[in-house]
N, C-alpha and C positions, 0 to 999 in steps of 0.2 A: 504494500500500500504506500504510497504518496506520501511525503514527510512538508511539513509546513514550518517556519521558523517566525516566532511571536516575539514582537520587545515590547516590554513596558514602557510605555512613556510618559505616564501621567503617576499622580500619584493617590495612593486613597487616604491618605487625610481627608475631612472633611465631605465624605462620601458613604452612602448608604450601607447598611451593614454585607447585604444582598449583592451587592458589587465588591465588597472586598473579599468574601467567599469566593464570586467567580475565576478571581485574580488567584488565587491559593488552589482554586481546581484546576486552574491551568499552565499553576507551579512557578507563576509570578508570587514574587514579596517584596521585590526592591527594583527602585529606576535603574532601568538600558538592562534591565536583564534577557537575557534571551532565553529560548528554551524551543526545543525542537519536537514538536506533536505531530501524531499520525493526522491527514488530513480527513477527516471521518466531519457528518453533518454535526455532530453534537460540538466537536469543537468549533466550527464556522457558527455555529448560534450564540456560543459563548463571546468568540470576538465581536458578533454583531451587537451583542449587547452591550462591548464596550468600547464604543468605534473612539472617544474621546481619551480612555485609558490604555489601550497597545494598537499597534503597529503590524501588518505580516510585511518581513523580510524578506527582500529578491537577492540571492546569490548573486 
């Protein structure tokens, strides 16, 4: 399967409890972190929800 690379770019201070979970499901905790996910629907819904908190990365 397809591998996708996520960076945090925002941060959750000051952010909903319900978003900073999704940030931890998707193995974000800290700014410019990267972290490399199967590209599967359940993780594109999770970035879609946090189009203002990460980034997907182009090699």
């Amino acid at each position: 399967m397809a591998k996708i690379k996520i960076k945090q770019i925002g941060s959750p201070i000051r952010r909903p409890e319900s978003q900073r979970k999704i940030l931890i499901g998707l193995g974000l905790n800290k700014m410019h972190r990267v972290v490399e996910l199967e590209d599967t629907p359940e993780v594109r819904g999770a970035i879609k929800k946090l189009p203002h908190m990460v980034e997907v990365v182009e090699d």
